[in-house]
C-alpha positions in Angstrom: 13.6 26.9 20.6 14.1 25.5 17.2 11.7 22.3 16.5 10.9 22.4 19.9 7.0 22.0 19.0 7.5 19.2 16.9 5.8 16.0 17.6 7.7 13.6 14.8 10.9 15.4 14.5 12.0 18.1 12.7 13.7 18.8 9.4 15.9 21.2 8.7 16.8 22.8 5.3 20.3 25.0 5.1 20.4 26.5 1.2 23.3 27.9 -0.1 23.6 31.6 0.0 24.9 33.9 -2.8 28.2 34.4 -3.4 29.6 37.8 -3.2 32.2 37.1 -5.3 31.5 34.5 -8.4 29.1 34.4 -10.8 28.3 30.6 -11.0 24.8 28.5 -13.0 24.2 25.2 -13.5 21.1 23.1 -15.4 20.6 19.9 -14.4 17.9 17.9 -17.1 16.8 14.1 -16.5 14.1 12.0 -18.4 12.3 8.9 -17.6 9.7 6.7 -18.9 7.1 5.4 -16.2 5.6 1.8 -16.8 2.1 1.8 -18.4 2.4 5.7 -17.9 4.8 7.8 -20.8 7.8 9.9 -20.3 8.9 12.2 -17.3 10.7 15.1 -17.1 13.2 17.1 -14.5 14.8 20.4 -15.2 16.6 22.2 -12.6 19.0 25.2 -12.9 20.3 28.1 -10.0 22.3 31.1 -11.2 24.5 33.3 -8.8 25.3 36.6 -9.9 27.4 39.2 -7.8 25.5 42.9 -8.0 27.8 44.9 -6.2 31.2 43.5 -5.8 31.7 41.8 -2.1 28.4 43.5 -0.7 25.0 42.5 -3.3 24.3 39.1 -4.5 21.4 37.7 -6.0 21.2 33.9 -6.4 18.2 32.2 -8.0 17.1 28.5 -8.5 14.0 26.8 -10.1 12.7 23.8 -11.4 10.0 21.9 -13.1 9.2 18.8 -13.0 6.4 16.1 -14.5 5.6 12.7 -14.1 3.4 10.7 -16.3 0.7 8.7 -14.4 -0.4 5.1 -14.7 -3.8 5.0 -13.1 -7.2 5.0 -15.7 -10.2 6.5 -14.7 -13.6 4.9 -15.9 -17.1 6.4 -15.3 -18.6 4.5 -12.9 -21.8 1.7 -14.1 -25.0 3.4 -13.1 -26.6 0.1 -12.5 -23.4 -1.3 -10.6 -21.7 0.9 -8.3 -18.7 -1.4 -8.7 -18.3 -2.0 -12.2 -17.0 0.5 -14.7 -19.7 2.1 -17.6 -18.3 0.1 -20.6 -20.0 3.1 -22.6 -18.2 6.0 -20.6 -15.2 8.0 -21.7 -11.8 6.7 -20.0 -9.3 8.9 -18.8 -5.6 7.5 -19.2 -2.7 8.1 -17.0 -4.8 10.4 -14.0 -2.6 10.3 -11.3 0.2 12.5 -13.1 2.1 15.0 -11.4 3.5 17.9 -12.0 5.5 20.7 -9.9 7.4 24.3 -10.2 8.7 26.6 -8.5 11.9 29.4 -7.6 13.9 30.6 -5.0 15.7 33.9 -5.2 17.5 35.2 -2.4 19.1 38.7 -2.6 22.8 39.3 0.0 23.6 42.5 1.2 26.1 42.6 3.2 28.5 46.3 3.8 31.0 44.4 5.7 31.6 41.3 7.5 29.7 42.1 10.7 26.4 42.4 9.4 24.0 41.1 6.4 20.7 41.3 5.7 19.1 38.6 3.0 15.9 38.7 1.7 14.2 35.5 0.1 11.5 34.4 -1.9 10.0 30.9 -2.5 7.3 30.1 -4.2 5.9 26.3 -5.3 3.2 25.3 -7.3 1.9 21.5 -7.5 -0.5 19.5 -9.5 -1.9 16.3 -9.1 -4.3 15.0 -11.7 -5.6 12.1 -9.6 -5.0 10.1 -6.6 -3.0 6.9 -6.0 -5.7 5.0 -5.4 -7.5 2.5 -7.5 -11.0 0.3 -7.0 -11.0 -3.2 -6.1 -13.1 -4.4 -8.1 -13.0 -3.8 -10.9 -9.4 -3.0 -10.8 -7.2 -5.1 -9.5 -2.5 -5.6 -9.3 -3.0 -5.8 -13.0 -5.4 -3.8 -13.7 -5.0 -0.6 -12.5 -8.2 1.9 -12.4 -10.7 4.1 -10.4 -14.0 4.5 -11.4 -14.9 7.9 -10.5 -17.8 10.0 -12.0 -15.5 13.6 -11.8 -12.5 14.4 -12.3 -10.2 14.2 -8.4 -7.7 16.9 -9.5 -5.5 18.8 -6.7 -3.6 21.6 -7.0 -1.5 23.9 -3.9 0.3 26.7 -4.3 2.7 27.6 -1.3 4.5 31.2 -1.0 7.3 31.4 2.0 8.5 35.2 2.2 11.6 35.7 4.9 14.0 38.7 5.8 17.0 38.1 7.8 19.6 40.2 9.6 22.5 39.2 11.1 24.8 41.4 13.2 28.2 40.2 14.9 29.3 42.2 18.3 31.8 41.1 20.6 30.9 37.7 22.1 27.6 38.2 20.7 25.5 37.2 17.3 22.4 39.1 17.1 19.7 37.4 14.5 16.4 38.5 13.3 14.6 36.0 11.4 10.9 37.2 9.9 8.7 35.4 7.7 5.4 35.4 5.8 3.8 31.9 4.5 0.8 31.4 2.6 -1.0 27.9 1.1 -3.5 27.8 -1.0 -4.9 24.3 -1.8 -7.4 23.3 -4.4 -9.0 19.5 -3.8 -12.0 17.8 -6.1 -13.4 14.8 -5.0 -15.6 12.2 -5.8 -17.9 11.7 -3.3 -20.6 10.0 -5.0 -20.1 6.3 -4.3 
């Protein structure tokens, strides 16, 4: 049963599906500027474009988006394990962020009894450092992590789903199959 295994709750996403008759786009583009960080970016679009009139549609959305950081690294002292090495290199901004990704979904449906929609969605995201800082040195006003490597992460997700639908007299028959694959990348400091 749907979310039936789920401890927390469960949420539920319902996208919009192509339309067999319109072809339709939209960009959406936002900016920002993040205290002691520098400028963000959003940039979103979908297009819906009818293939065969009132039985192939192909609809596809992506975005990009990027937001500065506002954390510093510093090396950390090799004599003090919490101070900073006021002769090491000093990384600005580490904990920026930055995703991308698509979803195209592909309608075929012969007549109004029956459909079958292929999807794909794939999602890429990159985190140059964590939201964390070190107390001490840093502290509410001075924001920093003293780290001798760089704490990057990076995870790549892939969802992959074919569904057919068939109407019959007092009856809805669904098939629902799907593929997922996540990769994640994480560095970390281990060395304090």
């Amino acid at each position: 049963l749907y979310g039936s295994s789920s401890m927390g709750g469960t949420v539920r996403y319902i996208t919009n599906a192509p339309d067999l008759a319109h072809v339709r786009g939209k960009i959406h583009v936002e900016g920002s500027v993040t205290d002691n960080g520098g400028p963000n970016e959003n940039v979103d679009g979908v297009v819906n474009i009818p293939l065969v009139d009132d039985r192939l549609a192909l609809r596809v959305t992506a975005y990009q988006r990027y937001d500065t950081g506002y954390i510093d690294r510093y090396r950390i002292d090799p004599a003090n394990y919490l101070a900073v090495d006021p002769s090491g290199p000093v990384k600005r901004e580490v904990n920026n962020y930055a995703t991308q990704g698509f979803r195209a979904v592909l309608l075929y449906q012969p007549d109004s009894t029956f459909s079958v929609t292929p999807s794909l969605y794939y999602q890429n995201v990159r985190l140059g450092g964590p939201f964390q800082i070190d107390v001490p040195p840093g502290g509410l006003d001075r924001l920093i992590q003293t780290r001798d490597t760089s704490e990057n992460t990076e995870q790549r997700s892939i969802v992959a789903n074919l569904s057919i639908h068939k109407t019959i007299p007092y009856f809805e028959l669904v098939s629902s199959t799907s593929y997922f694959d996540r990769e994640v990348t994480i560095h970390e400091d281990v060395s304090k």
